[in-house]
ZAMARGU-4260 file (C-alpha; in steps of 0.2 Angstrom, whole numbers, plus 5000, padded with zeros to 4 digits):
<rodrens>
0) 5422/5582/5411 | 5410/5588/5426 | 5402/5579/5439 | 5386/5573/5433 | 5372/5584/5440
5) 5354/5587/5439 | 5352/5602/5433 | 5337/5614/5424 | 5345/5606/5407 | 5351/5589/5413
10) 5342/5574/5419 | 5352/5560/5430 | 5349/5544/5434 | 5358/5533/5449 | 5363/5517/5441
15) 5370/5510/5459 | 5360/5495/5465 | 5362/5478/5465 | 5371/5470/5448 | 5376/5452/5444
20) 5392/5447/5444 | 5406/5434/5440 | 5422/5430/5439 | 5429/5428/5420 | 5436/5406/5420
25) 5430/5406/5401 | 5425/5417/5388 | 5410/5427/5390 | 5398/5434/5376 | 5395/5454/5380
30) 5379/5450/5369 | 5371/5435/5382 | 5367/5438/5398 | 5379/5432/5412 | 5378/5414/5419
35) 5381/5408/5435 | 5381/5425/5442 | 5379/5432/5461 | 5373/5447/5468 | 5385/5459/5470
40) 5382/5478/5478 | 5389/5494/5468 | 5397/5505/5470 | 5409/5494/5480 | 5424/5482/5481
45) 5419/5463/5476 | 5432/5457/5487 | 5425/5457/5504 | 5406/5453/5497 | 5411/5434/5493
50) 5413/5420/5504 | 5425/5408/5491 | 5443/5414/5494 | 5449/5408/5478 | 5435/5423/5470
55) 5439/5434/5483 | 5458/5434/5479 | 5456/5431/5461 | 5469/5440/5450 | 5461/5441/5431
60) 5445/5449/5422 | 5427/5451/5431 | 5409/5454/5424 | 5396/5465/5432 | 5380/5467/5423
65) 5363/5477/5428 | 5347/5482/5418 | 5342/5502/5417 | 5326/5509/5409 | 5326/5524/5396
70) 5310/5533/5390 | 5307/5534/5375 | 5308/5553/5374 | 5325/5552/5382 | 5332/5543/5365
75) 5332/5563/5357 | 5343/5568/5370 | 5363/5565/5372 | 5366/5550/5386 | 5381/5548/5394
80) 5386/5534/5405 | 5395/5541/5420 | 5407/5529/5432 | 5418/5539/5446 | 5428/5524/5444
85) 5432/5507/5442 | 5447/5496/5447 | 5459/5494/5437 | 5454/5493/5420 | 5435/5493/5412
90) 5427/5487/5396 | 5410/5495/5392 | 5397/5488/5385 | 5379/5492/5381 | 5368/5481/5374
95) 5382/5468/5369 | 5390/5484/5360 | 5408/5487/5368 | 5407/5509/5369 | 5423/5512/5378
100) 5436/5506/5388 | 5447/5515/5403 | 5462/5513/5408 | 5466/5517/5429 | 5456/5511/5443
105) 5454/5530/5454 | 5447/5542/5442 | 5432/5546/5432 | 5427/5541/5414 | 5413/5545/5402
110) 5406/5537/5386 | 5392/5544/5375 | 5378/5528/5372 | 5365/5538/5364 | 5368/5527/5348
115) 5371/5512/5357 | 5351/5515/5368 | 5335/5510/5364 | 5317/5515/5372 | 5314/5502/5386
120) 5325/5490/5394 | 5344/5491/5391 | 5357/5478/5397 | 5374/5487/5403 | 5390/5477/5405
125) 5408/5481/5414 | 5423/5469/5410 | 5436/5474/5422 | 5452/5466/5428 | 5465/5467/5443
130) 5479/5465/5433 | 5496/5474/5437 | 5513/5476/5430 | 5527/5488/5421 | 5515/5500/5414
135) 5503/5503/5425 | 5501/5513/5442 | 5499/5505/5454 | 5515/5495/5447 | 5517/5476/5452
140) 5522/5461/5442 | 5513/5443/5438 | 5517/5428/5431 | 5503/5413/5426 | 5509/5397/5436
145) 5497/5380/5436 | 5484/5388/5426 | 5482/5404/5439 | 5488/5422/5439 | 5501/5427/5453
150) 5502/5445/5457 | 5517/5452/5467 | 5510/5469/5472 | 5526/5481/5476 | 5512/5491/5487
155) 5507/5489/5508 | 5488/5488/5504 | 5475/5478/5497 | 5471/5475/5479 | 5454/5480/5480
160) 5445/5477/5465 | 5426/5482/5458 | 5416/5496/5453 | 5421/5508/5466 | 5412/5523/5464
165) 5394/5528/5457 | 5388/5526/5438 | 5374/5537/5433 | 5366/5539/5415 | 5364/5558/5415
170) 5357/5568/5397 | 5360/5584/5389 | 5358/5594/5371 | 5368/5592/5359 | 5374/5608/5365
175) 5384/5607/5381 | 5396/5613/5393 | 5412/5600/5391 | 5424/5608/5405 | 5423/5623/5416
180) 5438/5629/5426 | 5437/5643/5437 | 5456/5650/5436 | 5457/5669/5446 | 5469/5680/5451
185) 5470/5686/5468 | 5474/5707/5472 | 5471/5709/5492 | 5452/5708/5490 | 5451/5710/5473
190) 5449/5693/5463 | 5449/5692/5445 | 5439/5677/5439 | 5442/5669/5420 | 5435/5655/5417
195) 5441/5643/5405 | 5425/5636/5396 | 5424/5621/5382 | 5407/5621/5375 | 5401/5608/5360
200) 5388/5613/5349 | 5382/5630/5342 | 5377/5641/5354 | 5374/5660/5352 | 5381/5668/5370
205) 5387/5661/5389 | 5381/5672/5404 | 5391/5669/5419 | 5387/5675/5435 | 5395/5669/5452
210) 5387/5666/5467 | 5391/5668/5487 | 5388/5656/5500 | 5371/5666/5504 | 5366/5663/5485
215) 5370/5683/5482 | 5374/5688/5465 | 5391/5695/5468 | 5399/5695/5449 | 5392/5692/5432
220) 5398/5694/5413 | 5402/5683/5398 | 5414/5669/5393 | 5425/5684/5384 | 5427/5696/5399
225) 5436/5692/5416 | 5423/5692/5432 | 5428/5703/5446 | 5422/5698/5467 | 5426/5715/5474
230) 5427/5709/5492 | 5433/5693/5491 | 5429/5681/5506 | 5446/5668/5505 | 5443/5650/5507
235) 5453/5646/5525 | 5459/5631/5532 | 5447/5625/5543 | 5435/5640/5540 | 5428/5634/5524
240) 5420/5647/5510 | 5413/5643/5494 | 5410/5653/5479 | 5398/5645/5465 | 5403/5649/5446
245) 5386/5647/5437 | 5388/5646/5418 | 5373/5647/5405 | 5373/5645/5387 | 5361/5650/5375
250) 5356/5647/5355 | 5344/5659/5347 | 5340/5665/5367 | 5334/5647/5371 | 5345/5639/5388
255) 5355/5626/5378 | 5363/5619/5395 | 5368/5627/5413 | 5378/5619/5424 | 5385/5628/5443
260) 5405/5623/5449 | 5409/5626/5465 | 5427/5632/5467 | 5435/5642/5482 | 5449/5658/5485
265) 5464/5656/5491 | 5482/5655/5490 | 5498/5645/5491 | 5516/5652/5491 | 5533/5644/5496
270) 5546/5653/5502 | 5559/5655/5516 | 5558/5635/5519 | 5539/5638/5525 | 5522/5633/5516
275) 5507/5649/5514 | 5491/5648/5513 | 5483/5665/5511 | 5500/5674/5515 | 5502/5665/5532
280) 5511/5649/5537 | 5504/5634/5537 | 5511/5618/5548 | 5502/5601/5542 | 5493/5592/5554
285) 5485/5576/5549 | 5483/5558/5544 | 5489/5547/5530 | 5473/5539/5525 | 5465/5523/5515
290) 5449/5523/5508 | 5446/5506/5516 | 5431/5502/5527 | 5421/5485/5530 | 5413/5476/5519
295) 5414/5491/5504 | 5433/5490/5504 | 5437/5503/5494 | 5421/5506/5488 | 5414/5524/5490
300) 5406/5523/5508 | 5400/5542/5512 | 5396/5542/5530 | 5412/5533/5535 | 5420/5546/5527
305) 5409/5559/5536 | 5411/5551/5551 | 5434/5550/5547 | 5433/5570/5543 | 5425/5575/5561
310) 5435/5562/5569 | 5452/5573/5561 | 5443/5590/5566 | 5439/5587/5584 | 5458/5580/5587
315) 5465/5595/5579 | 5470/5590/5563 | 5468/5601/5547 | 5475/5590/5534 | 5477/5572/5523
320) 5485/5565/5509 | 5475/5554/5498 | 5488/5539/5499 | 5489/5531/5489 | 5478/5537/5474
325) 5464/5550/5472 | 5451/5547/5483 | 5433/5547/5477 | 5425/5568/5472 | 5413/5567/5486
330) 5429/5566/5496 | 5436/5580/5489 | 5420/5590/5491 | 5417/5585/5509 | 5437/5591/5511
335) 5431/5609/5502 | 5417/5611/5513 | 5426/5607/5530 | 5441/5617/5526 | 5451/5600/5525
340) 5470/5605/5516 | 5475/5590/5504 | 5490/5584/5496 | 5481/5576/5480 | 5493/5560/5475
345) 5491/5551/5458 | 5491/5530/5459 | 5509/5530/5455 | 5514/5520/5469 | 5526/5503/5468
350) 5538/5513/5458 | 5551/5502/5464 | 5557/5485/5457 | 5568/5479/5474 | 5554/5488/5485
355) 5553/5478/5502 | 5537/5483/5516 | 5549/5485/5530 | 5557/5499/5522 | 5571/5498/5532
360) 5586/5499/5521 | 5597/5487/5516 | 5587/5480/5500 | 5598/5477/5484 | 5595/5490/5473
365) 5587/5484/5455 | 5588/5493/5440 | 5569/5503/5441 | 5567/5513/5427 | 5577/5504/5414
370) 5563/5490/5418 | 5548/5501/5421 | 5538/5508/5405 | 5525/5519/5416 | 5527/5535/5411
375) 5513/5538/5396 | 5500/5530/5410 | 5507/5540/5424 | 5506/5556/5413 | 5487/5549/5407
380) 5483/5548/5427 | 5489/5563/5431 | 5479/5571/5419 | 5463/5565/5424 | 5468/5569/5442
385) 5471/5586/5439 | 5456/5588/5425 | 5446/5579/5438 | 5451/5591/5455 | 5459/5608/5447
390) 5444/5618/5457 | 5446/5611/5475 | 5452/5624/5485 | 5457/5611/5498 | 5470/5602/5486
395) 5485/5613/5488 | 5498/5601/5482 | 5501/5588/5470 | 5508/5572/5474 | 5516/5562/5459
400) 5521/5548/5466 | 5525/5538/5482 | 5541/5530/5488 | 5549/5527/5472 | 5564/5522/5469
405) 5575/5541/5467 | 5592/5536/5472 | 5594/5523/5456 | 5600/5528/5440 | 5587/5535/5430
410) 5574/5543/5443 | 5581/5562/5439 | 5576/5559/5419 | 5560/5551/5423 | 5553/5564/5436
415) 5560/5578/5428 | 5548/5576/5414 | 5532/5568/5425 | 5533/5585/5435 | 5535/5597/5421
420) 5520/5588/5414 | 5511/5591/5430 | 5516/5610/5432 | 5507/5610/5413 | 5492/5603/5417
425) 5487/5613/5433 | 5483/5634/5427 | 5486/5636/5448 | 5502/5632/5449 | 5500/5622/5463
430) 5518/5617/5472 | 5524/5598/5468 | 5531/5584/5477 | 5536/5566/5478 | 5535/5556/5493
435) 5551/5551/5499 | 5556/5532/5503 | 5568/5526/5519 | 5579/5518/5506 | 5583/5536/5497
440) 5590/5547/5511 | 5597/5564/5508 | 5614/5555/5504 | 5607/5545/5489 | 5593/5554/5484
445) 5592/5562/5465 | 5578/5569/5462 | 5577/5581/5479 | 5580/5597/5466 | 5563/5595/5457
450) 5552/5597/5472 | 5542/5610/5479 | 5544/5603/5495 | 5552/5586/5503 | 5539/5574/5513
455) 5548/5560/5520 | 5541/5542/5525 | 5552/5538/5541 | 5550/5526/5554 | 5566/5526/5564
460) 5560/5518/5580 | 5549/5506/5570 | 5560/5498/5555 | 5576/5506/5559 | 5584/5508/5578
465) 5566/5496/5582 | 5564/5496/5600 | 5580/5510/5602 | 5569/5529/5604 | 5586/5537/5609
470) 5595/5530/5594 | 5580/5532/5584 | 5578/5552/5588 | 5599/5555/5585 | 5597/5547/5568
475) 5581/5556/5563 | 5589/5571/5566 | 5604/5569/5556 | 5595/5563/5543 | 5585/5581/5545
480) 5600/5590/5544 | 5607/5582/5529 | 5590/5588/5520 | 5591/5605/5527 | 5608/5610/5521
485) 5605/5602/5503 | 5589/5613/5501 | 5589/5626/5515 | 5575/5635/5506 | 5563/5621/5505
490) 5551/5616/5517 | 5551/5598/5525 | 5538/5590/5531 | 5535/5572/5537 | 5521/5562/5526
495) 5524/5545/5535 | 5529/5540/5550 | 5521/5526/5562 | 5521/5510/5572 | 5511/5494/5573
500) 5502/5497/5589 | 5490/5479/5594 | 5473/5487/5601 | 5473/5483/5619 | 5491/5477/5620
505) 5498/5485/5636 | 5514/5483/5644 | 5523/5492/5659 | 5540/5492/5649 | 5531/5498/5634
510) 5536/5485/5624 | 5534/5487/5602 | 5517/5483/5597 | 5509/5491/5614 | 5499/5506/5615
515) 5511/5513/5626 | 5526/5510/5615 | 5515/5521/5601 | 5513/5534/5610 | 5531/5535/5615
520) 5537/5533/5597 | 5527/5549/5593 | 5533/5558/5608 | 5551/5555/5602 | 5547/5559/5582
525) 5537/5576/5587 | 5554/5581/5600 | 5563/5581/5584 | 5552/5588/5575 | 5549/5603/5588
530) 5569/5607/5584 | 5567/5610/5566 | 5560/5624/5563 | 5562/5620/5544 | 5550/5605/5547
535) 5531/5614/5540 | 5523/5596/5546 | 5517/5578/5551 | 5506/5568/5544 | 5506/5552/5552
540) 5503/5534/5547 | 5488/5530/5547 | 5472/5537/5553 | 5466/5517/5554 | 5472/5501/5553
545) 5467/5496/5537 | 5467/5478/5525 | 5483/5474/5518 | 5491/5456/5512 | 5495/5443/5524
550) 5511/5441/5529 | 5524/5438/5545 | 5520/5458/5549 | 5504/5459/5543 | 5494/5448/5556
555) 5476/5446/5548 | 5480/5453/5534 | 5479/5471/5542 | 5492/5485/5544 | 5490/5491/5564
560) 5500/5508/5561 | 5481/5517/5564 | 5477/5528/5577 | 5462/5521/5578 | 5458/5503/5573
565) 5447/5499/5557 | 5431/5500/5567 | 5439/5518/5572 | 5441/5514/5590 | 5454/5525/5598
570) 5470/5520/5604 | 5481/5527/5617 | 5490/5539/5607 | 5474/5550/5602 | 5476/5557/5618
575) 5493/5564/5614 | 5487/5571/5598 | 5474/5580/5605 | 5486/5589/5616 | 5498/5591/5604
580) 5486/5598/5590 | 5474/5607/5602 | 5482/5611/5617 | 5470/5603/5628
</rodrens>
């Protein structure tokens, strides 16, 4: 699948706008038009739109609906309804005709409607639902009580729900480019491009010809012959460089379809308990991160993630995880462009049937994956992550899941299989990891052999040894030790680590909650770190305080671990970083 692009053979078509929606209290006809509808703005979440709580925290099915316009010329073309994505799960329907359905709320999907269109007004529908439980990721569990759904989310976030993402008509031939991949081989700076192309139709030839970032012609041949870049420029961190693959094909000499990928050079090696990019070392600097913002939730909102990505670079950092799912293409091309490094982590979170948000140990172990059934839609995630981001340069590592449950019976089975799957799917080879709970420590941890590379979520000083930064910095660094001498050759590196900080809250003792005691918890985090010189980074938790379910430790509904808040004002601590991360 390719993002859906205007091209000299393609014509698209925004979809976005205004649709009308409703929650789903009774069955509803796909062939009538919705009653009792409201206005609702897409791409974006419902949830923070609406002013009836009861709507806003509804668990169950949804309806949007909108009206599109198709020349009657377009009807001899193939149309294909584009959506980047919709959470969780979607019904498609096209003039009262169901054409698809999609299961996963974080990636795209694509159904062919030319059948299904007619010249003139058509009516599109989407019947989605929130719904969570044993086999899907995210995991959680529900049970019906008084009439009404009750969700218990096994995740420290909001279960946004809505079209997320963009949905465009776009039309080709019935000759077309299905899937380009530019996989290449890099010999100092020699790099052998071969594409792997899937074409539909009949077609004659493919002219390929790959293009600098000054639009030179620096390589050209044919879907049979490798393409060779004879002084290659590498994609850096930081120091961005993209190359443009553009692929033609032809019948009987006529231009059946053409389509330009962007994809960029570089390497990525492990070795010596150190992380390479391009043959040096890399150290992670950055931000676990939410697509969460006002009034879109986690609805695709470009300029706040413009605005996020130059907030990182001026503060020195050169990294993100897309915790906890992946996080919408223009990220991911914003990320290639800016020379952002990513760790790319599927929505297999909530892994874990006794998981507790304190994550402070402690919690009676269940039995996980004798209960879960996840795998075939983790593997199906997966898929469409990797078939979705395989190109991004900026995507160095794939994350499989976060905080599972690996100490309990059972995990070694299960991931062994999930990351062989993963090493199949991805022609770069790309290192692997899972993100490490608290609860599974290098004592009880059984999956530790699989990985590329350990990333811990720690919070001693915050959940464990709270208020206690001397007993807090002895533990972490036992903990480290323990790692290191279980894997000496694998690198470590921190994916979480944080602490509730009140914007505003000052205190001279530098109480918990204050701005003070934040920067002080980092202070003693990065000493330990600084005496590891097996640790290869930190990424902290979070970038911004972002929406989460109300609770004792989740004062208006928000989890306050951001550097800066939701409205990305800076707290106290953002001095520290810049010191630390530029030297200033």
């Amino acid at each position: 699948m390719l993002y859906p692009e205007q091209t000299v053979t393609r014509t698209l078509a925004d979809l976005n706008g205004l649709w009308k929606f409703t929650v789903e209290k009774a069955p509803i006809d796909p062939a009538k038009p919705l009653k009792d509808y409201q206005w609702m703005a897409v791409p974006a979440s419902y949830n923070d739109q609406i002013m009836n709580l009861a709507e806003r925290n509804h668990i169950g099915y949804f309806w949007y609906e909108t009206t599109f316009n198709v020349p009657t010329e377009q009807l001899s073309k193939r149309n294909v309804i584009h959506f980047g994505s919709v959470t969780q799960n979607a019904e498609i329907y096209v003039n009262g005709q169901q054409v698809g359905k999609h299961i996963g709320g974080f990636t795209p999907f694509e159904f062919e409607v030319s059948d299904y269109l007619k010249a003139g007004s058509n009516d599109l529908k989407v019947r989605l639902n929130n719904l969570l439980d044993n086999t899907t990721i995210p995991s959680a569990t529900h049970e019906r009580k008084d009439g009404k759904i009750i969700q218990q989310n096994r995740f420290d976030f909001y279960n946004y729900a809505g079209i997320h993402r963009k949905v465009s008509l776009y039309t080709t031939s019935d000759t077309y480019i299905d899937h380009i991949a530019a996989n290449y081989q890099v010999n100092g700076k020699v790099t052998t491009v071969s594409p792997d192309i899937k074409i539909i139709g009949n077609y004659d030839h493919v002219a390929l010809s790959i293009l600098d970032e000054d639009n030179n012609v620096v390589a050209t041949g044919d879907d049979e012959h490798a393409l060779i870049i004879a002084d290659t420029h590498r994609w850096q961190p930081l120091h961005a460089y993209l190359y443009r693959l553009k692929v033609d094909v032809y019948a009987a000499d006529k231009l059946m379809d053409s389509y330009t990928q962007e994809f960029g050079v570089r390497t990525v090696e492990i070795k010596d308990h150190q992380f390479f990019i391009n043959g040096r070392p890399f150290y992670f600097k950055g931000f676990g991160w939410h697509e969460d913002s006002l009034a879109h939730g986690k609805g695709e909102n470009l300029p706040q993630v413009n605005l996020d990505l130059n907030i990182m670079k001026k503060i020195g950092a050169n990294s993100f995880r897309t915790s906890h799912y992946p996080y919408s293409e223009e990220t991911m091309r914003l990320a290639d462009r800016k020379g952002f490094v990513v760790i790319d982590e599927v929505p297999a979170v909530g892994l874990y049937e006794s998981f507790s948000v304190t994550l402070a140990g402690g919690v009676k172990e269940g039995q996980t994956w004798q209960h879960l059934n996840t795998s075939k839609n983790h593997k199906l995630a997966l898929h469409e992550m990797i078939e979705r981001d395989h190109d991004h340069p900026s995507v160095v590592m794939w994350s499989v899941a976060n905080e599972p449950a690996s100490q309990e019976p059972g995990a070694h089975e299960y991931f062994e299989k999930i990351i062989r799957y993963t090493k199949q799917q991805d022609p770069q080879q790309r290192p692997v990891t899972v993100v490490n709970i608290m609860n599974a420590n290098a004592d009880k941890d059984l999956i530790g052999d699989l990985l590329d590379v350990i990333c811990l979520n720690r919070y001693y000083g915050w959940y464990v040894d709270f208020g206690n930064m001397d007993q807090a910095k002895k533990d972490l660094k036992t903990e480290l030790e323990k790692w290191h001498a279980k894997f000496p050759d694998k690198p470590i590196m921190f994916t979480e680590f944080g602490a509730d900080t009140v914007d505003g809250m000052h205190s001279l003792y530098h109480d918990p909650y204050s701005e003070e005691y934040q920067a002080d918890y980092y202070k003693a985090n990065f000493a330990v770190f600084d005496s590891c010189d097996y640790v290869q980074g930190e990424q902290l938790w979070n970038f911004a305080d972002f929406t989460t379910e109300p609770g004792m430790i989740r004062i208006g509904g928000e989890n306050r671990k951001g550097v800066f808040t939701r409205d990305r004002r800076p707290k106290e601590v953002v001095n520290l970083l810049k010191k630390r991360w530029l030297g200033d």
